[in-house]
Backbone bond lengths (Angstrom), bond angles and torsions (degrees), N, CA, C in turn:
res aa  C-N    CA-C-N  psi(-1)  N-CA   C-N-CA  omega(-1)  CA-C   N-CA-C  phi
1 X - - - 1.454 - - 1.530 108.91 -
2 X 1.236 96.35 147.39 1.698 107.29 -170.47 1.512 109.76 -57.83
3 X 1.671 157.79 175.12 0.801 149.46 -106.67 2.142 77.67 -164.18
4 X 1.208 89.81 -58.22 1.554 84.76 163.51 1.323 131.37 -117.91
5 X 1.062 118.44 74.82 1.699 135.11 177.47 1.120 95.06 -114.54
6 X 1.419 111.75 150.35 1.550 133.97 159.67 1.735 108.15 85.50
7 X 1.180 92.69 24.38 1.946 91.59 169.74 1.339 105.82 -94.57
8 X 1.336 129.16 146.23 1.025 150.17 138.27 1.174 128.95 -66.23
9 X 1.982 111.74 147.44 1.733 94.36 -173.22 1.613 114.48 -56.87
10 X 0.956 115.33 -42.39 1.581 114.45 -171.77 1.581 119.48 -84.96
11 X 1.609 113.83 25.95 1.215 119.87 127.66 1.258 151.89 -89.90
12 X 1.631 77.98 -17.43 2.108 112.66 173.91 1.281 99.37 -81.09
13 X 1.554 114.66 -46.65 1.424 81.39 175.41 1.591 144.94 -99.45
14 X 1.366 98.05 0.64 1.444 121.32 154.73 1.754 110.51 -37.10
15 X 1.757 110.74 -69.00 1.284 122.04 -172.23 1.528 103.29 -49.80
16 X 1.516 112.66 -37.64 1.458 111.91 -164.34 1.481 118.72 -74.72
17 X 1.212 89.12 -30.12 1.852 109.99 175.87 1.893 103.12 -47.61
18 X 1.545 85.48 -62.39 2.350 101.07 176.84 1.153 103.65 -42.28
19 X 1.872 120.68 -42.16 1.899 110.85 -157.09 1.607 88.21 -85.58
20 X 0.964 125.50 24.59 1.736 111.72 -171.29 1.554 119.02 48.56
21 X 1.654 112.32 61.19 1.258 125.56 154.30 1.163 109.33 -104.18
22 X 1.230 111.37 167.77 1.353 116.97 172.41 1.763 109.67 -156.16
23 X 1.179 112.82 144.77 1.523 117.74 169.88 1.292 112.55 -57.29
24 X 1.596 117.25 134.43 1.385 136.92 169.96 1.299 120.08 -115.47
25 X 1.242 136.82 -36.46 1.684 143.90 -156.16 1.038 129.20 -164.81
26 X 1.318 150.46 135.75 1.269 156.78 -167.32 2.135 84.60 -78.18
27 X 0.908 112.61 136.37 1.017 127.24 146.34 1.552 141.53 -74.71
28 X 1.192 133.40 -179.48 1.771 120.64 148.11 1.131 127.51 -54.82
29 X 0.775 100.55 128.44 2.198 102.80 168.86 1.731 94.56 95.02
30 X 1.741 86.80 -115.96 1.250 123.15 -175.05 1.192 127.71 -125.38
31 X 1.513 111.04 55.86 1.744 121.10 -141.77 1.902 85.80 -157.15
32 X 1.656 86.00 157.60 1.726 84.38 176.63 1.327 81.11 -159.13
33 X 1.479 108.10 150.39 1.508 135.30 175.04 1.395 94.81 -83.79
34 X 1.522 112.12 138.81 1.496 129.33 -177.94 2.002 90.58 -128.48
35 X 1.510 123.64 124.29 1.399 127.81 145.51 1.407 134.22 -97.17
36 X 1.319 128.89 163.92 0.895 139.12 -174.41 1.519 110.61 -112.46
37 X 1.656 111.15 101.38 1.241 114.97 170.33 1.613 120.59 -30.66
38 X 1.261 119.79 -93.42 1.510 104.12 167.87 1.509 148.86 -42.39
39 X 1.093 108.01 -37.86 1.392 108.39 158.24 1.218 145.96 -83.66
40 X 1.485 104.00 -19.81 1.291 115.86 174.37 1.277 98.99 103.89
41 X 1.363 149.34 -12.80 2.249 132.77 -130.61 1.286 82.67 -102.47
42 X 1.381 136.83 144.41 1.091 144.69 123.34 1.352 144.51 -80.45
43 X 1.464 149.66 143.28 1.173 152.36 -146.59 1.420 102.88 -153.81
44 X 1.977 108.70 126.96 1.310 121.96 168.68 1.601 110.26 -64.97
45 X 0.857 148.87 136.61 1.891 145.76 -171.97 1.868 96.13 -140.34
46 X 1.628 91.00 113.28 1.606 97.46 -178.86 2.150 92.85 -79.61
47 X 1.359 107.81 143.34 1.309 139.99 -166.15 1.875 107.55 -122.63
48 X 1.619 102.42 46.13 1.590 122.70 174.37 1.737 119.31 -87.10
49 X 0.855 102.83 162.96 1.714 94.69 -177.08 1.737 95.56 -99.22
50 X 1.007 128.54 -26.75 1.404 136.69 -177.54 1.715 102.93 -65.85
51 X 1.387 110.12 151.84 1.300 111.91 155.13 1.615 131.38 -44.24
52 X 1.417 111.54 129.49 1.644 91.03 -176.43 1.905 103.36 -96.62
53 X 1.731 75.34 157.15 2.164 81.36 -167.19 1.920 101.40 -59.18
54 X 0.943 101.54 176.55 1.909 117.96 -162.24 1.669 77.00 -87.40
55 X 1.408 109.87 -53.52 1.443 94.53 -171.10 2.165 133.99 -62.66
56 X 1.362 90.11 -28.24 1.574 91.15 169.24 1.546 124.19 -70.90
57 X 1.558 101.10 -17.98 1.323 115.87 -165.30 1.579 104.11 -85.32
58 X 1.570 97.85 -34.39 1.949 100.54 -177.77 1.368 93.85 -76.09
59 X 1.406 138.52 -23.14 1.405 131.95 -170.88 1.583 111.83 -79.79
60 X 1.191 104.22 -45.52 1.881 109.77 164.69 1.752 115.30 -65.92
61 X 1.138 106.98 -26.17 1.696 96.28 161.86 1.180 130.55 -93.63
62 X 2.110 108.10 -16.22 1.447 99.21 159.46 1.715 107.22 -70.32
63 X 1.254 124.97 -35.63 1.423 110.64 179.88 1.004 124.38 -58.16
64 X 1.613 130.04 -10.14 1.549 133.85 -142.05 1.587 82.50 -117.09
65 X 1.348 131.52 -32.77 1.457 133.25 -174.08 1.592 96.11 84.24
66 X 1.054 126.51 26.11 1.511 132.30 147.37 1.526 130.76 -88.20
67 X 1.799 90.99 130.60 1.511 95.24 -171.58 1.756 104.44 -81.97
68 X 1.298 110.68 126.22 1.854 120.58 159.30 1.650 114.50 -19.71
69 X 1.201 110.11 -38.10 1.626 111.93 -169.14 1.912 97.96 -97.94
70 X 0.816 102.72 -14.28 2.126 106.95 171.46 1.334 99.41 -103.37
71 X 1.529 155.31 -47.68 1.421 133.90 169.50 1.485 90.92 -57.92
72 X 1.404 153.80 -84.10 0.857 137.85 -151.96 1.709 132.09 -38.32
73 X 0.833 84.97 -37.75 1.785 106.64 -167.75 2.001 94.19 -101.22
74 X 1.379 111.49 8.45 2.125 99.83 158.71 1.195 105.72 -113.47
């Protein structure tokens, strides 16, 4: 089993809150843009009641320039 499966949005965004993200914008749909005070990067973050797949989640932390083993471990 994937290493990140079975998160929920409001564990993603819990973790994201620790890396010093923060919510900026309603997005499309059912999605909201999350930035990064210092750096500037922003990230689309789907806002589902369902589990999100391991794979969208490794794709928002390759966008976020977060390593898998540092979201894990905040």
């Amino acid at each position: 089993m994937d290493r990140l499966a079975g998160f929920k949005y409001g564990e993603v965004a819990r973790r994201l809150r620790k890396l010093s993200w923060t919510y900026d914008r309603p997005g499309p749909g059912s999605h909201e843009i999350w930035r990064h005070a210092g750096t500037g990067r922003k990230v689309t973050l789907p806002h589902h009641a369902r589990d999100m797949a391991a794979g969208t989640l490794r794709a928002i932390l390759r966008e976020a320039g977060i390593d898998v083993d540092e979201f894990l471990n905040s």
